[in-house]
C-alpha positions as CSV (number, residue, x, y, z in Angstrom):
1,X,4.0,-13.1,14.8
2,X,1.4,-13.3,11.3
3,X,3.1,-14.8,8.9
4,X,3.1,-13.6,5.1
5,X,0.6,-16.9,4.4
6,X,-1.7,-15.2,7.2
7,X,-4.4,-14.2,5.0
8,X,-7.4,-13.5,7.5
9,X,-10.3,-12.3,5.7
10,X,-8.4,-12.0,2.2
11,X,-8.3,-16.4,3.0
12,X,-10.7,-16.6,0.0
13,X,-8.9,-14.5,-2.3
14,X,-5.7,-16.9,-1.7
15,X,-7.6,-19.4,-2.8
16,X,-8.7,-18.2,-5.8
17,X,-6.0,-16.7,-7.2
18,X,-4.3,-19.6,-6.5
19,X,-6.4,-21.9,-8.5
20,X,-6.2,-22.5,-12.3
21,X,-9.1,-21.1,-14.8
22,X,-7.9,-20.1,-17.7
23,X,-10.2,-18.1,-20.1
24,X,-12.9,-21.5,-21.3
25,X,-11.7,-23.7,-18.7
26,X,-13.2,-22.5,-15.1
27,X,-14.7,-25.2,-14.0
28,X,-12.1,-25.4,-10.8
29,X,-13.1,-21.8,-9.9
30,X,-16.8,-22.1,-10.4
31,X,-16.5,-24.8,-7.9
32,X,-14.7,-23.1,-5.8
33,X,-17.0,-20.3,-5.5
34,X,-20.1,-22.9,-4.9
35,X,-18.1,-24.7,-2.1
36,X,-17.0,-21.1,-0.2
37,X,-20.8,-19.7,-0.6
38,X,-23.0,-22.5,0.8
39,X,-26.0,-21.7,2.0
40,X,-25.4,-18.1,0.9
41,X,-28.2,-18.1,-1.9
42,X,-31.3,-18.6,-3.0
43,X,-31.0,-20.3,-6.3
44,X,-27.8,-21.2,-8.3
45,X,-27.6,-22.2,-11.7
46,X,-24.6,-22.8,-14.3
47,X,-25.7,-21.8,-17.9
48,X,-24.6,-23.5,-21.1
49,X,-21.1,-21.2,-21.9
50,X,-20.1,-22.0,-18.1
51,X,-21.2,-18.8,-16.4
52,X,-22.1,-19.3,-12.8
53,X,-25.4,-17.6,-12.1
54,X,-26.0,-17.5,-8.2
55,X,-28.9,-15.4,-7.1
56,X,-30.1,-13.6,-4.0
57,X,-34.0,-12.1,-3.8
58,X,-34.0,-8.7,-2.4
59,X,-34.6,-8.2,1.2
60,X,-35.2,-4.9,2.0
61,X,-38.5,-4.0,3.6
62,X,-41.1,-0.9,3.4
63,X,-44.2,-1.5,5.9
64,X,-43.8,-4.9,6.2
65,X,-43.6,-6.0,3.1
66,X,-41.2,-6.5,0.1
67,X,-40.6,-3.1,-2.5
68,X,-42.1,-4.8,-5.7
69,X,-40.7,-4.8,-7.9
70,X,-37.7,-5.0,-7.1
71,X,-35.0,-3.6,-9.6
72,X,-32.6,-6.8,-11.0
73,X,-29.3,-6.0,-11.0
74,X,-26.6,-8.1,-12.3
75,X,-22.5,-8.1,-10.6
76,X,-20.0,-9.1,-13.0
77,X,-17.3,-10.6,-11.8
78,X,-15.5,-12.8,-14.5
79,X,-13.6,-15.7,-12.7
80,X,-11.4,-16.8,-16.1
81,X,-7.6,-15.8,-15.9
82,X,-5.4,-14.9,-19.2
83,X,-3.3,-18.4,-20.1
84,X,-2.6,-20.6,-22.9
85,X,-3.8,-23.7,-24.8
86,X,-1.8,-26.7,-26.0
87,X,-1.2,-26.4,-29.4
88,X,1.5,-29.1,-30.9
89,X,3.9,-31.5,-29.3
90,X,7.1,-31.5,-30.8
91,X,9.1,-34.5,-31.7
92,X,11.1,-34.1,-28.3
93,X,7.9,-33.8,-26.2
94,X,8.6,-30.0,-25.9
95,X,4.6,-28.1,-25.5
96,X,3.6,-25.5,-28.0
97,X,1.7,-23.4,-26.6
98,X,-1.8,-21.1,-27.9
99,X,-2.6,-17.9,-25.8
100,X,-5.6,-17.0,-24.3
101,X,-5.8,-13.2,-23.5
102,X,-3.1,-10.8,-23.6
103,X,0.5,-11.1,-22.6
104,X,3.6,-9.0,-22.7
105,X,6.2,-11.6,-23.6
106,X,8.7,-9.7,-21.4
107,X,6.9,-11.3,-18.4
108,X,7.3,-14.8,-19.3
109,X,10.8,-15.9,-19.2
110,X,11.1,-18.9,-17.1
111,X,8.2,-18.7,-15.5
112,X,6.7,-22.4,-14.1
113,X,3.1,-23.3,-15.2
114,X,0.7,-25.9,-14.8
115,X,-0.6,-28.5,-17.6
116,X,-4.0,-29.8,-17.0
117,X,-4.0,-32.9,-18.6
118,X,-4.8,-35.8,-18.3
119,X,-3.1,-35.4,-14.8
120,X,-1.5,-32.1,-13.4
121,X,1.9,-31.4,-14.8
122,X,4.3,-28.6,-13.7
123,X,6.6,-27.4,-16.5
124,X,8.6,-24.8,-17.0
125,X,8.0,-21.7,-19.8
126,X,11.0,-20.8,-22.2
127,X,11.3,-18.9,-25.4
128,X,13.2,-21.1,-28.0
129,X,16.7,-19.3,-28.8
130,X,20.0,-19.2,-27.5
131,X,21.1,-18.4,-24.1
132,X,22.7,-15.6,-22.7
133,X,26.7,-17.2,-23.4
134,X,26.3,-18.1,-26.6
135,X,23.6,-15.6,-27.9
136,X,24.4,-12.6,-30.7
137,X,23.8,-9.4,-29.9
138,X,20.8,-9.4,-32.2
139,X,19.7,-12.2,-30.5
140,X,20.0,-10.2,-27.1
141,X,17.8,-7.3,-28.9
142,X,14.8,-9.4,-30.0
143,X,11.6,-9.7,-27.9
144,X,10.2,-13.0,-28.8
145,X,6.9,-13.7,-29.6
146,X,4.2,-16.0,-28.0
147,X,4.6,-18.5,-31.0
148,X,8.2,-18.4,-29.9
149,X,7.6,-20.1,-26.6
150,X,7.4,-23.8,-25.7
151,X,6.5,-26.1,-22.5
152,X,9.3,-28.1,-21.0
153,X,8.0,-31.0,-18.8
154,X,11.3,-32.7,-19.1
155,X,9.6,-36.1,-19.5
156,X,9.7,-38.1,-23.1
157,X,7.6,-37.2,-25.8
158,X,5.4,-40.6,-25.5
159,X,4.9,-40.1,-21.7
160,X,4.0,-36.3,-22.5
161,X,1.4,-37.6,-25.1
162,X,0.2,-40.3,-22.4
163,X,-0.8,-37.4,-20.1
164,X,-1.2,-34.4,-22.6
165,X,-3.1,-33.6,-25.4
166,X,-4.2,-30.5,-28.1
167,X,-6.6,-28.2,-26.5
168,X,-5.1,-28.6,-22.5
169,X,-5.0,-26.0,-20.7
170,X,-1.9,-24.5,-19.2
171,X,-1.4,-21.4,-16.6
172,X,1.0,-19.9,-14.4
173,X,2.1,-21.2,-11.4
174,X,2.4,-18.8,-8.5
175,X,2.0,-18.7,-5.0
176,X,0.1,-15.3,-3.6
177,X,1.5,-13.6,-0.5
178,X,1.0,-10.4,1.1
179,X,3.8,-7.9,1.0
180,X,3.7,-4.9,2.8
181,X,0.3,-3.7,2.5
182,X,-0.4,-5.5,-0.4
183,X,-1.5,-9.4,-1.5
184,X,0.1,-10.1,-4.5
185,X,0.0,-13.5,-7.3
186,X,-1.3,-14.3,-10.0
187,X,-5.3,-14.0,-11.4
188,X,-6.0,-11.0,-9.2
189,X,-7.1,-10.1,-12.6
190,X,-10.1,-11.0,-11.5
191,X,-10.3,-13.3,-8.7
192,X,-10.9,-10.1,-6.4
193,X,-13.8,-9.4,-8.1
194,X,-15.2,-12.5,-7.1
195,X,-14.1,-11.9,-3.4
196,X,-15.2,-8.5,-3.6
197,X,-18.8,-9.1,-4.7
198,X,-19.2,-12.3,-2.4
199,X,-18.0,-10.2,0.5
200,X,-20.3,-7.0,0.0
201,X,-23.2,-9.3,-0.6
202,X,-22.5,-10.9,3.0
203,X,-22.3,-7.3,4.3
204,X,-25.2,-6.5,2.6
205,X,-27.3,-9.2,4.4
206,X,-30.8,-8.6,5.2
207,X,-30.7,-4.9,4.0
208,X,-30.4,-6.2,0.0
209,X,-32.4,-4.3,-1.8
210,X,-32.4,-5.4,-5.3
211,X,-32.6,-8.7,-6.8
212,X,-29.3,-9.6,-7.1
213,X,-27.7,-11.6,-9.7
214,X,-23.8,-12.2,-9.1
215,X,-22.4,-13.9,-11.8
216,X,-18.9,-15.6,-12.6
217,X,-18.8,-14.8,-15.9
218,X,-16.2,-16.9,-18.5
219,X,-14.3,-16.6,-21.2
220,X,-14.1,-12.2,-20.5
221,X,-10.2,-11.9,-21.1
222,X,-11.0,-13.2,-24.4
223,X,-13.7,-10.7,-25.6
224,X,-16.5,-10.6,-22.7
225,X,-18.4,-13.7,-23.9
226,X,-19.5,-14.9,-20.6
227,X,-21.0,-11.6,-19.3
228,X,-23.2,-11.2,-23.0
229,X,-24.7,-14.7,-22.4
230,X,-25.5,-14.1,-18.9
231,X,-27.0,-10.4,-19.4
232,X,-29.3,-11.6,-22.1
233,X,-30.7,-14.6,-20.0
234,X,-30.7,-12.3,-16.9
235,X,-32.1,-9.3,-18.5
236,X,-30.9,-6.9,-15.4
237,X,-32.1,-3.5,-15.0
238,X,-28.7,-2.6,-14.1
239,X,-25.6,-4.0,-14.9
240,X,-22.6,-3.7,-12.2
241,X,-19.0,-5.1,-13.1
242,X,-16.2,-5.5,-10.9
243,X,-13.1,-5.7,-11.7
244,X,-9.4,-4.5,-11.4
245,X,-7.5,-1.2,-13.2
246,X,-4.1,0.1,-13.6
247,X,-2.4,1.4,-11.2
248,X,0.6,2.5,-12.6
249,X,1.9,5.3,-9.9
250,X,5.5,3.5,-10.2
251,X,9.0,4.9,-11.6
252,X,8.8,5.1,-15.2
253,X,5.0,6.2,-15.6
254,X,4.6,9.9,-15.9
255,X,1.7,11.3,-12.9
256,X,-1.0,11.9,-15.6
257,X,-0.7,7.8,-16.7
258,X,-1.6,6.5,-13.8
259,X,-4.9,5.8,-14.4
260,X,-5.2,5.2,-10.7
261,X,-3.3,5.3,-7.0
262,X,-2.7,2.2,-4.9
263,X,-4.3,2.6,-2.0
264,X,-6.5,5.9,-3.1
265,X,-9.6,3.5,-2.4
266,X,-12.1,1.9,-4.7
267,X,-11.8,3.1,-8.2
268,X,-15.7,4.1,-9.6
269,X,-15.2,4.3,-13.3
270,X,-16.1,6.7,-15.6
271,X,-15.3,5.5,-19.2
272,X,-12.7,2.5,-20.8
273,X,-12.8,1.5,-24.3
274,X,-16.0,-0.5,-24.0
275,X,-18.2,1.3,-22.1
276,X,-19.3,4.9,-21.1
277,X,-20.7,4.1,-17.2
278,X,-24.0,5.5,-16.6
279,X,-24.5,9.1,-15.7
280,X,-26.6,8.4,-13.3
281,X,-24.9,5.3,-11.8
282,X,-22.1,7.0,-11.3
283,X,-23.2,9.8,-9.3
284,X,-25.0,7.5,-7.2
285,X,-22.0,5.6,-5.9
286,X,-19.9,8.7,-5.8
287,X,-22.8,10.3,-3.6
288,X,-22.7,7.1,-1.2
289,X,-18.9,6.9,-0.9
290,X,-19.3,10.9,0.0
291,X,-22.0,10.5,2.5
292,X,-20.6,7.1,4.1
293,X,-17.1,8.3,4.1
294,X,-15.5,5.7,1.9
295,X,-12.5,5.9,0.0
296,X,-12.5,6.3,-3.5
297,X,-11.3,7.9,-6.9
298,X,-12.5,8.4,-10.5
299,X,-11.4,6.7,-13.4
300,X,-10.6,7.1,-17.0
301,X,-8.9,4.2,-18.7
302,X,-7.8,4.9,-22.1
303,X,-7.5,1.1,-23.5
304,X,-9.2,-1.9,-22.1
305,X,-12.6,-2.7,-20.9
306,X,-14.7,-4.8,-18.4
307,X,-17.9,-7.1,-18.7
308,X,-19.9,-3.9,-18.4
309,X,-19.1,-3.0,-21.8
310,X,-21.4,-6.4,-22.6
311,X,-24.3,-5.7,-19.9
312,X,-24.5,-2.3,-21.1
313,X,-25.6,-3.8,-24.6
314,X,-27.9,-6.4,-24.0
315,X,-31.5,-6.8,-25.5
316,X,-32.2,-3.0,-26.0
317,X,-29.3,-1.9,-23.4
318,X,-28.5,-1.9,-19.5
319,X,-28.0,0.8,-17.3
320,X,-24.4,0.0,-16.7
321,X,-21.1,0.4,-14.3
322,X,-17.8,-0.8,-13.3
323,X,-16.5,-0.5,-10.0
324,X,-12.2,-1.2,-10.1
325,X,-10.2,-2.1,-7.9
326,X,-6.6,-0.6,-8.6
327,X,-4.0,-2.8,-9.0
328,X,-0.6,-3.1,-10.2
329,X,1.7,-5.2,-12.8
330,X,-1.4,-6.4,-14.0
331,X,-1.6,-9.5,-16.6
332,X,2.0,-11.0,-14.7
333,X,2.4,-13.3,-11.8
334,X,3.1,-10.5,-9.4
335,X,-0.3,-8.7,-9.7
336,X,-0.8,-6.4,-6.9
337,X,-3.8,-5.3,-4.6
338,X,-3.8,-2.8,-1.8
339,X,-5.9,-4.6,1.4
340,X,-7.5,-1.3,2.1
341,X,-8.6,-0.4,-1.5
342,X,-10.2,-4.2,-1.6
343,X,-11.8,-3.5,1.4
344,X,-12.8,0.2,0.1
345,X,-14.6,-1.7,-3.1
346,X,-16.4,-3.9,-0.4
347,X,-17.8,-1.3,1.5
348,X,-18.9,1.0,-1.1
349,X,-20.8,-2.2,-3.3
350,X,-22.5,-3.1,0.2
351,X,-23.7,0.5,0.3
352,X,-25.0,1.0,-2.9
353,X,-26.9,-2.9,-2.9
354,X,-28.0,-1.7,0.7
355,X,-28.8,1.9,0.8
């Protein structure tokens, strides 16, 4: 019998969600991605804000001989998770804490997380207040605030400041499983995309026929600072990001809200607050996932946005995508995937750089 920690193909994306990067610190992910993809391309370069640049020539063939010139397309797939910076140790050793992306501070309560300093540290995530026997019913009432939470490492404040400093990173600490039909953890947000795009590029193999840039952008949760860089030095012709949507078809969302269905297949995006896809784009991949029989919906998401929203406005503008895959409880520690829908987003990228 499989257990839960069978992970099969999705191995990689265990992995990665697994692993530490918050938004300016993925160095642990962009050498994870270099260690799983040996051998896999033909140049590889990390640029000064920490983007991974790995790149792969076109190989697809007209009488014998290359298409020249090929188009360049660039797949963005940031690789930094939302998380928080050290900020002040109190006089008891307790860790302030900085964030770095968004949070809903109903998500956080005594959650564990992981100090990189000067060693790894696992602490545990509290708001300061009263607890529940002793607390007002004001007190009950009140959301708190990031600024209202703190680190406890439960160590004295001068062996904390041996090992931690200002500026150290610190994430959440979670296990990913698969439930049901579903792997779910931490970081999906947007380690998939970094298993999608390595994945349809494999399935792509000899047929490639674009130059392909895929890129591990940084620093996106924080306002797509990675994927700007990387377009500008890249200069694609076409811009492709991947990366995950709502999927909010749960109790409490009204049907119109949704934004997507888990498990409707890979989501091809239409607009999000950044970006307006290309016409033309998007036609083209609904037209493949038609014509090869792949699962998929459309998508409109009324608040947020993906590194396309940076391709699309590089030098004097990018034709420019996003390709989601839909996912639930997104920015917590239970961020969900449907296997299928993953596998959906593989197929129909592989088409498209294939076709």
């Amino acid at each position: 019998m499989k257990s839960e920690r069978d992970f099969g193909v999705f191995e990689l994306l265990r992995k990665l969600t697994e692993a530490p990067g918050v938004s300016g610190r993925e160095e642990r992910i962009r050498e994870l991605v270099l260690a799983e993809t040996a051998g896999m391309w033909d140049e590889t370069r990390v640029d000064s804000m920490g983007n991974l640049i790995c790149f792969k020539a076109a190989r697809a063939k007209k009488g014998g001989k290359k298409v020249t010139p090929p188009e360049k397309v660039m797949l963005a797939c940031h690789m930094d998770e939302i998380g928080f910076y050290v900020r002040h140790i109190d006089e008891k050793g307790h860790v302030r804490i900085q964030n770095a992306g968004g949070f809903d501070t109903r998500n956080l309560f005594s959650k564990r997380v992981l100090v990189q300093g000067r060693k790894d540290l696992v602490g545990v995530l509290q708001p300061g207040g009263r607890p529940i026997h002793i607390s007002t019913e004001e007190d009950r009432k009140r959301v708190p605030e990031v600024k209202d939470f703190y680190v406890d490492l439960f160590l004295p404040k001068a062996e904390v400041e041996r090992n931690v400093r200002v500026g150290d990173p610190i994430t959440l600490l979670q296990e990913t499983y698969m439930i049901g039909d579903a792997i779910c953890g931490k970081a999906m947000d947007n380690r998939v995309a970094l298993w999608t795009g390595i994945n349809a590029l494999r399935k792509a193999g000899d047929r490639l026929r674009y130059d392909t840039y895929f890129v591990a952008c940084v620093q996106e949760e924080v306002g797509l600072r990675g994927a700007m860089t990387a377009a500008y030095g890249i200069n694609p012709d076409i811009g492709v990001a991947i990366d995950v949507t709502l999927a909010c078809d749960t109790p409490g969302v009204e049907g119109h809200e949704a934004i997507t269905t888990f498990g409707g297949g890979a989501a091809v995006k239409w607009m999000d607050s950044a970006t307006i896809s290309h016409h033309g784009l998007f036609e083209e991949f609904i037209s493949i996932a038609k014509a090869r029989k792949i699962k998929h919906q459309l998508e409109v998401l009324p608040r947020g946005g993906t590194d396309a929203g940076a391709v699309q406005r590089t030098r004097a503008g990018t034709k420019a995508i996003t390709l989601s895959i839909p996912t639930r409880y997104i920015h917590t520690i239970t961020e969900a995937i449907h296997k299928k829908d993953a596998l959906a987003t593989v197929d129909l990228l592989a088409a498209w750089l294939s076709a």
